[in-house]
C-alpha positions as CSV (number, residue, x, y, z in Angstrom):
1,X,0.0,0.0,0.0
2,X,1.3,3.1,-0.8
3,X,0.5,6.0,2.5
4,X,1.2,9.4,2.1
5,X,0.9,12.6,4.4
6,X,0.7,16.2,3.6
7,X,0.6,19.4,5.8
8,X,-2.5,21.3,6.1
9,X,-2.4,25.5,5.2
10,X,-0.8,27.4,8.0
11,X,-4.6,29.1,8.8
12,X,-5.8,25.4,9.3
13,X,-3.4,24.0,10.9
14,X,-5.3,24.3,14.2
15,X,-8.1,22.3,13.4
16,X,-5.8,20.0,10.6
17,X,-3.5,17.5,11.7
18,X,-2.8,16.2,8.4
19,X,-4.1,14.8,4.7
20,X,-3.2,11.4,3.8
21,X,-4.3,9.2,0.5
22,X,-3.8,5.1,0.5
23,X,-3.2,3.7,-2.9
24,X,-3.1,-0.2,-3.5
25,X,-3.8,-1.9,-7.0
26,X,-6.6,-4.4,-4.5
27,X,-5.8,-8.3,-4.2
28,X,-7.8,-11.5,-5.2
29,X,-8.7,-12.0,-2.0
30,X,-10.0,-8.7,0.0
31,X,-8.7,-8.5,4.0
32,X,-10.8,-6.9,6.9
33,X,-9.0,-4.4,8.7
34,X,-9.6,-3.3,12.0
35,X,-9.2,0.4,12.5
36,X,-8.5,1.0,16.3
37,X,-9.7,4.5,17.3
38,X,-7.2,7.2,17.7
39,X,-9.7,10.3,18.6
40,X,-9.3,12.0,15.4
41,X,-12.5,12.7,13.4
42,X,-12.0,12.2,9.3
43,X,-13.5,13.7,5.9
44,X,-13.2,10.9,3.7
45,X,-13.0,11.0,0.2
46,X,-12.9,7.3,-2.1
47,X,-11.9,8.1,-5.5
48,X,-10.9,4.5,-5.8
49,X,-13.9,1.7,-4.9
50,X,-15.8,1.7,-1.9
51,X,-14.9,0.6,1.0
52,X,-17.1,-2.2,3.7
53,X,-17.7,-1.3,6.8
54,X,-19.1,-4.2,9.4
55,X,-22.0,-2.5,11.6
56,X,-22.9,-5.6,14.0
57,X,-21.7,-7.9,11.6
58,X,-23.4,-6.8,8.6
59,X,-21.5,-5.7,5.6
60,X,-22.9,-1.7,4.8
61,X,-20.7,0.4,2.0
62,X,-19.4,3.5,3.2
63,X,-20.7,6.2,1.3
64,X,-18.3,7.7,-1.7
65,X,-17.5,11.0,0.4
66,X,-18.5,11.3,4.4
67,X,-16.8,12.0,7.7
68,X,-16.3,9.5,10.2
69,X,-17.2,10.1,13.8
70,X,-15.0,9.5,16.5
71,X,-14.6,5.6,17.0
72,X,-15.6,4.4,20.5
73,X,-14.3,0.6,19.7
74,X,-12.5,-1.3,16.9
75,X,-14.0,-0.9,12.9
76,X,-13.9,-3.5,10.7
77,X,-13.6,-2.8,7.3
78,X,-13.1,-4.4,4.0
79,X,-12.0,-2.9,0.7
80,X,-14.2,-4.0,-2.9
81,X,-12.0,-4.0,-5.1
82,X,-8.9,-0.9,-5.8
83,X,-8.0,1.6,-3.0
84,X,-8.4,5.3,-3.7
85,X,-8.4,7.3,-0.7
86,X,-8.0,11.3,0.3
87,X,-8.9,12.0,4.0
88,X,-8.2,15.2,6.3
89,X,-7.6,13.6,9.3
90,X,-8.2,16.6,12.2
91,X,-7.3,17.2,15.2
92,X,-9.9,15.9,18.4
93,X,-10.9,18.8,18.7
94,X,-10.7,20.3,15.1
95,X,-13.7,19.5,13.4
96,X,-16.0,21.3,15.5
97,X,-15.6,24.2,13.8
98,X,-17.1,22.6,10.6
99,X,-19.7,20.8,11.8
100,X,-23.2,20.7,10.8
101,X,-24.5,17.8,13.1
102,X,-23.7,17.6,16.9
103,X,-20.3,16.1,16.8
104,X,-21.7,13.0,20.0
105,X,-24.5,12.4,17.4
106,X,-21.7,11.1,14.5
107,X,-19.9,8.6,16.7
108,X,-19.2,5.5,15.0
109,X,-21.1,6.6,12.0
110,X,-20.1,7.6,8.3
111,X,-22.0,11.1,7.8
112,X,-22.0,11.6,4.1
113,X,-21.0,14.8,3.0
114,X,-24.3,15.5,0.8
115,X,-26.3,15.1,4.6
116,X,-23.5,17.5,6.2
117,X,-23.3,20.2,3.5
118,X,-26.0,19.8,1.5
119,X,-25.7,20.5,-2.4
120,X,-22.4,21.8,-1.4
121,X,-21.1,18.8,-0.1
122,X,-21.9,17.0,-3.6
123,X,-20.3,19.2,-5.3
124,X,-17.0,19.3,-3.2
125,X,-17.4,15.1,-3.4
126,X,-17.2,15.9,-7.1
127,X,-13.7,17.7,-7.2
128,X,-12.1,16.0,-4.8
129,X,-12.8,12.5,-6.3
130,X,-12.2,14.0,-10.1
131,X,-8.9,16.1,-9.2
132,X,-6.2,14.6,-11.0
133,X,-3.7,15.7,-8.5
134,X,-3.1,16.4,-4.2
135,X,-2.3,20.0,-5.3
136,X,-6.0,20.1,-6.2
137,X,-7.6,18.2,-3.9
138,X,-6.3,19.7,-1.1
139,X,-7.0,22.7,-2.8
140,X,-10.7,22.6,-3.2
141,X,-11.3,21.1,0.7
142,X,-9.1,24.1,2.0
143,X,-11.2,26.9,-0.3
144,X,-14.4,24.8,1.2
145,X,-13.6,24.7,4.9
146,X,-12.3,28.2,4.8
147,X,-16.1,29.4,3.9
148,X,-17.3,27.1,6.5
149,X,-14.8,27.9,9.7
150,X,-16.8,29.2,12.7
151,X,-14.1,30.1,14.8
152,X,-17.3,30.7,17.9
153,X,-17.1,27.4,18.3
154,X,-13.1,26.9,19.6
155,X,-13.7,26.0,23.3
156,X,-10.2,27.0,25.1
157,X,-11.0,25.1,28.1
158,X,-11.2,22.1,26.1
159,X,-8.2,22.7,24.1
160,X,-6.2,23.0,27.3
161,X,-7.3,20.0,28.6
162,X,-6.3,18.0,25.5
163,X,-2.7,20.1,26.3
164,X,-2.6,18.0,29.8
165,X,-3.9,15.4,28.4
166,X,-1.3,15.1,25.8
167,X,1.6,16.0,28.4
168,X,0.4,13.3,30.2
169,X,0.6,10.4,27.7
170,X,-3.1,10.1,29.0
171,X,-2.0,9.0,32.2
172,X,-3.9,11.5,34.6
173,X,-7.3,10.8,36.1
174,X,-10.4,13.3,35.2
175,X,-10.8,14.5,38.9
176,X,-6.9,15.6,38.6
177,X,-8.0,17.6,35.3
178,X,-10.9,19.2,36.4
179,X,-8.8,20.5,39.4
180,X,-6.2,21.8,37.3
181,X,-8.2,23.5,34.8
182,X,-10.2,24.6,37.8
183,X,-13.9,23.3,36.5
184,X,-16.4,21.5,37.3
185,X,-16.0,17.7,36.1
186,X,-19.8,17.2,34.9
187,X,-19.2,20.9,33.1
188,X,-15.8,19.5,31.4
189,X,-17.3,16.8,30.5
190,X,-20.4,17.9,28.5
191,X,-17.6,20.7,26.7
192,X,-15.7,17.2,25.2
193,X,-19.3,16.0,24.5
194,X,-20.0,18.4,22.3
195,X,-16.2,19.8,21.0
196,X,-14.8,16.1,21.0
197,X,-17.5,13.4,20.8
198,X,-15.9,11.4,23.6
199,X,-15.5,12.0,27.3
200,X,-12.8,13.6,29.2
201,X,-11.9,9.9,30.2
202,X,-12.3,8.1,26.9
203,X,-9.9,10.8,25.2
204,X,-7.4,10.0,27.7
205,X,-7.7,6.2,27.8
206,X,-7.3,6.4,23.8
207,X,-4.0,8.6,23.5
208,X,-2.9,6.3,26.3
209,X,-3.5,2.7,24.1
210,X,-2.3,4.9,21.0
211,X,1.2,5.4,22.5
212,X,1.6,1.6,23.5
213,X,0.5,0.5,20.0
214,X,3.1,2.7,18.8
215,X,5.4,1.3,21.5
216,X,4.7,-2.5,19.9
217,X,4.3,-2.2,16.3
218,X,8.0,-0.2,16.7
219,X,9.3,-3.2,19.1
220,X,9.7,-0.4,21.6
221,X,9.2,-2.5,25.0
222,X,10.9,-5.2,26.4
223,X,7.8,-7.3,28.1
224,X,4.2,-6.8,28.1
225,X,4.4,-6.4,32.0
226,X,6.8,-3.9,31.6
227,X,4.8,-1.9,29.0
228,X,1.8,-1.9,31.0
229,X,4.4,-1.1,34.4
230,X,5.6,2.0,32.3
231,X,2.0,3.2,31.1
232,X,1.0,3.0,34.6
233,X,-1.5,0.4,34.9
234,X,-2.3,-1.1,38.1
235,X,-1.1,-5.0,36.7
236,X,-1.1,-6.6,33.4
237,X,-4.6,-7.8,33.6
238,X,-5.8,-4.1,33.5
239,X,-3.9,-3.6,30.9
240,X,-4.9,-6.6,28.6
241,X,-8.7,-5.5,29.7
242,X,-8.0,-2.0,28.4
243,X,-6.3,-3.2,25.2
244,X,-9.0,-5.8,24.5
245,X,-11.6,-3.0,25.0
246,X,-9.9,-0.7,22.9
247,X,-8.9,-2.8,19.7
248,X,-10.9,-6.3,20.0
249,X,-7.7,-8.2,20.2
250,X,-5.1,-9.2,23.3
251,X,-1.7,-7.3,22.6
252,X,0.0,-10.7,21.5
253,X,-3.0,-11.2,19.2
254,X,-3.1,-7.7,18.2
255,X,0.6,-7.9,17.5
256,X,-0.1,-11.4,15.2
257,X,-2.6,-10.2,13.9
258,X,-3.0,-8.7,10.1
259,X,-1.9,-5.0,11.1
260,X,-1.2,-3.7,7.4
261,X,-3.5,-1.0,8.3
262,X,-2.4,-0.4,11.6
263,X,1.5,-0.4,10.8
264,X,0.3,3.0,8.1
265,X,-1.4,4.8,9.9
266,X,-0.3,4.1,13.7
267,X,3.4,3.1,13.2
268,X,4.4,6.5,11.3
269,X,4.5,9.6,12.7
270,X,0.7,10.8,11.4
């Protein structure tokens, strides 16, 4: 597969962390993929074939252009036939200023563009998927999020949360950020609500899990007791619990298993 990353505009950088596309030619034989979450909303573009996605064990196509909520547990999905992707991945907080939908209301879901943007969002589906190059594709979703930015929406006590959060590897319990940021924890917790999609505790349990998959599909750890000793969890069975939870598979399946996907878009430095 080929994986590629691009910066965003200064202006959006922000709300951006990055655009990527995924090119492969497709195989005989399509894999599943399990996408772990890594609280990043996406706008997602296929200009190649569509993409499965496994909603209780049903096979439902995602549609050709959508953005994905923030996952609260592992997606399968399955390729049809030759990958073509474009996706603006944002930042956990960055796609609030874009939004049409209340952001808790899209979790787990594929939110086509043409329900989030109307006419608008067909026609920006249009010249993303028919731009020949990344110069114009990242082009015509800059011009279009431009027009849309409502910078009211930017909530600073959630942004420094995410900060401490981020400082912290995850490793700091909600009462401990509440107390810092000096808020109420019920009040911080409806702001990520609505500016994140997940809770104050979610956030930091997922950019916790995201450093140790990091950590093992790098080979960065000696033991599995000692990764969970070093990313503070009580004993290994918390941690295996936690993992499980978090990606459907036990860290020595996890690491066995088919982590094509996993190795792109968790094992670089996106």
């Amino acid at each position: 597969m080929d994986y590629q990353t691009f910066p965003p505009a200064a202006d959006l950088t922000p709300f951006i962390k990055c655009y990527w596309t995924l090119d492969h030619p497709g195989e005989d034989i399509q894999q599943t993929q399990t996408i772990v979450p890594d609280g990043c909303m996406e706008m997602i573009f296929h200009y190649g074939d569509l993409y499965n996605q496994y909603i209780n064990g049903k096979a439902v196509l995602q549609p050709r252009s959508c953005v994905f909520g923030q996952l609260t547990e592992p997606l399968k999905i399955e390729p049809t036939g030759i990958t073509g992707i474009f996706s603006v991945r944002f930042h956990y907080d960055g796609f609030i200023p874009f939004a049409t939908l209340p952001i808790k209301e899209m979790d787990d879901r594929a939110v086509s563009l043409e329900k989030l943007y109307g006419t608008e969002g067909t026609e920006l589906e249009k010249k993303v998927v028919q731009a020949k190059t990344i110069e114009q594709k990242i082009e015509s979703v800059e011009t279009f999020l431009y027009k849309r930015l409502n910078p009211e929406t930017i909530d600073r006590i959630v942004q420094s949360t995410i900060d401490l959060l981020l400082h912290a590897d995850g490793s700091i319990p909600v009462h401990q950020l509440s107390e810092q940021i000096n808020i109420n924890r019920r009040r911080l917790e409806r702001k990520f609500s609505s500016a994140v999609g997940l809770s104050p505790k979610q956030l930091s349990k997922t950019i916790r899990l995201q450093r140790i998959i990091k950590l093992l599909l790098n080979k960065e750890y000696t033991t599995l007791t000692a990764l969970a000793h070093e990313s503070e969890y009580y004993d290994q069975a918390h941690f295996i619990k936690d993992f499980k939870e978090f990606t459907g598979l036990t860290p020595k399946e996890f690491y066995g298993d088919n982590l094509q996907m996993s190795t792109l878009f968790y094992g670089t430095n996106s």
